[in-house]
C-alpha positions as CSV (number, residue, x, y, z in Angstrom):
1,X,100.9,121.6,78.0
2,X,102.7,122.1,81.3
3,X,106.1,120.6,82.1
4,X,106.9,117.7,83.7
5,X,109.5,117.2,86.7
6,X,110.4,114.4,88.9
7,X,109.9,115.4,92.3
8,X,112.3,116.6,94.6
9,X,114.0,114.7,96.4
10,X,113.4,116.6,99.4
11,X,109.9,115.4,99.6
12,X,111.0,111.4,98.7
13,X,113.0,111.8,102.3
14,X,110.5,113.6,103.8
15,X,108.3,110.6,102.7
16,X,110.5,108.0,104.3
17,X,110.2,109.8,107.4
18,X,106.4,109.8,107.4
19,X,106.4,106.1,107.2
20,X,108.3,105.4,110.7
21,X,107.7,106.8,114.6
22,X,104.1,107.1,116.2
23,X,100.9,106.8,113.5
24,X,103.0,106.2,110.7
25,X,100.5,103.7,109.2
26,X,97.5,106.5,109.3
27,X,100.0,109.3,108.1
28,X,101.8,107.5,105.1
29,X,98.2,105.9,103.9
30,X,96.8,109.1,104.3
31,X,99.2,111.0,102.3
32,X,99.4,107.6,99.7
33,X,95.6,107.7,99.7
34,X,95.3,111.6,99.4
35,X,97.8,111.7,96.3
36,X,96.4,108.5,94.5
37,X,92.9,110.2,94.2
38,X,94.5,113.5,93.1
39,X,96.7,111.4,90.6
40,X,93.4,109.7,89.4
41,X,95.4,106.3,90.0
42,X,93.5,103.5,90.5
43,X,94.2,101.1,94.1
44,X,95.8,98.9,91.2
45,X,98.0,101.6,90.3
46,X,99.9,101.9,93.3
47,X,103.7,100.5,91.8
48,X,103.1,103.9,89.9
49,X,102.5,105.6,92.7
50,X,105.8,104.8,94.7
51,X,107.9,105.2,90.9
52,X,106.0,108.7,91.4
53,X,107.3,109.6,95.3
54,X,110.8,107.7,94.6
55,X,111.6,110.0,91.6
56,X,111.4,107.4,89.0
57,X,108.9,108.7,86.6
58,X,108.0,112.5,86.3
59,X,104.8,114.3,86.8
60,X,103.7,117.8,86.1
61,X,105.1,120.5,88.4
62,X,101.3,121.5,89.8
63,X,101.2,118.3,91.0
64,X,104.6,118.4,93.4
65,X,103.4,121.8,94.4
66,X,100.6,119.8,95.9
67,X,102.1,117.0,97.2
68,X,104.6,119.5,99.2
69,X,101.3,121.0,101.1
70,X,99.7,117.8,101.2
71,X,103.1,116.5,103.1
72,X,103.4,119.1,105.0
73,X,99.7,118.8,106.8
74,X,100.5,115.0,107.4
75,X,103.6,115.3,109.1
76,X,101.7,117.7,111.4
77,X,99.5,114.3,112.4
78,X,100.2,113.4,115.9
């Protein structure tokens, strides 16, 4: 079984950041969207989702690794 963290919060303020200036509709619900299917969350599941990115409930430590890259190609959306 592989551990479980929160994730950083690094990545929560880089998430905050991606949801404001030009296209941050298309870059957050890309990265949301991207994350959710990865996650194998349901659309319904979304409240878990942001408890997820806000560093309310813990997830296994591939998954952050993931999120990181994934994050880092959105903020590279113009």
């Amino acid at each position: 079984m592989e551990e479980k963290a929160f994730v950083p919060a690094i990545l929560t303020a880089q998430w905050k950041t991606l949801q404001r200036g030009r296209n941050a509709k298309f870059r957050s619900g890309r990265f949301r969207d991207s994350m959710m299917k990865h996650l194998s969350l349901q659309e319904s599941q979304v409240n878990t989702f942001y408890a997820i990115i806000n560093g309310k409930k813990s997830i296994e430590t591939g998954y952050i690794k993931y999120a990181m890259d994934l994050m880092k190609n959105c903020l590279l959306i113009k």
